[in-house]
N, C-alpha and C positions, 0 to 999 in steps of 0.2 A: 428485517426484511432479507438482507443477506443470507444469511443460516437458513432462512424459510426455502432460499434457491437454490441452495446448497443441499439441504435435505430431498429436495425431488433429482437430484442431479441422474440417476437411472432413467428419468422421463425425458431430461432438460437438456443432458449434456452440459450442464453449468457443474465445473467441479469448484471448489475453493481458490483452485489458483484463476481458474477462466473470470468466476465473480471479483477476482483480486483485482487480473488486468482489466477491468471494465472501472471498476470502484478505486483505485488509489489513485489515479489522477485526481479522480474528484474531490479525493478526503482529505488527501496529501500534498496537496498546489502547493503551501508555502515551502514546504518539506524541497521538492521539485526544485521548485525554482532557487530556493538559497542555493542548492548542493550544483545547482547548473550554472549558478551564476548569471540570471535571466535578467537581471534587473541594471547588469555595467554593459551599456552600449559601449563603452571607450575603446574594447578592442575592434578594430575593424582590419582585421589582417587579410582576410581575404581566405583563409583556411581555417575552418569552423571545425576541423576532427575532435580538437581535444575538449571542444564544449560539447560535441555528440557524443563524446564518450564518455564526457561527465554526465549528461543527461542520460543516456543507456543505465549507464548507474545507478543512478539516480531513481530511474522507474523501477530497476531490478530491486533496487533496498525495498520501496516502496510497497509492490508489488508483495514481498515478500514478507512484510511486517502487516499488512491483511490477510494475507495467507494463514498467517499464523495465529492472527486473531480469531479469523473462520476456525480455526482446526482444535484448537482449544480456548474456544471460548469458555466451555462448560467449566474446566479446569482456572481459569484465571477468574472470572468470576466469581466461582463458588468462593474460591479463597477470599475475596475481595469482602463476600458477605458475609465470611464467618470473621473474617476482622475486624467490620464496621460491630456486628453483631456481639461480642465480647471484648470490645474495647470501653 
């Protein structure tokens, strides 16, 4: 479904990274939340920076490991089936 919005992207304005930031929260939560530390209420300091900026992070990997699956998926796959296929 992705790669399908990605391929109209001239019509859509959806490039790979736009369907990225839409889609990797969704695919990614556990991903997110370990690398942000979502899950320890214990600190309560009262200055939340350096969990923002674990979380920025965090979406940024994210973000970016969709991206890359959009952009060569044809290339990781192929591989994937010529391996399953002569193993």
């Amino acid at each position: 479904m992705m790669g399908a919005v990605v391929d109209h992207s001239s019509e859509n304005r959806m490039t790979a990274s736009a369907v990225a930031a839409c889609m990797a929260p969704l695919l990614l939560r556990p991903l997110l939340a370990g690398e942000c530390g979502l899950e320890d209420e214990s600190d309560i300091s009262g200055d939340n920076a350096a969990q923002l900026l674990a979380a920025a992070a965090a979406a940024n990997s994210a973000q970016a490991i969709i991206t890359t699956l959009l952009e060569d998926y044809g290339k990781i796959f192929e591989v994937f089936i010529f391996s399953m296929i002569y193993v």
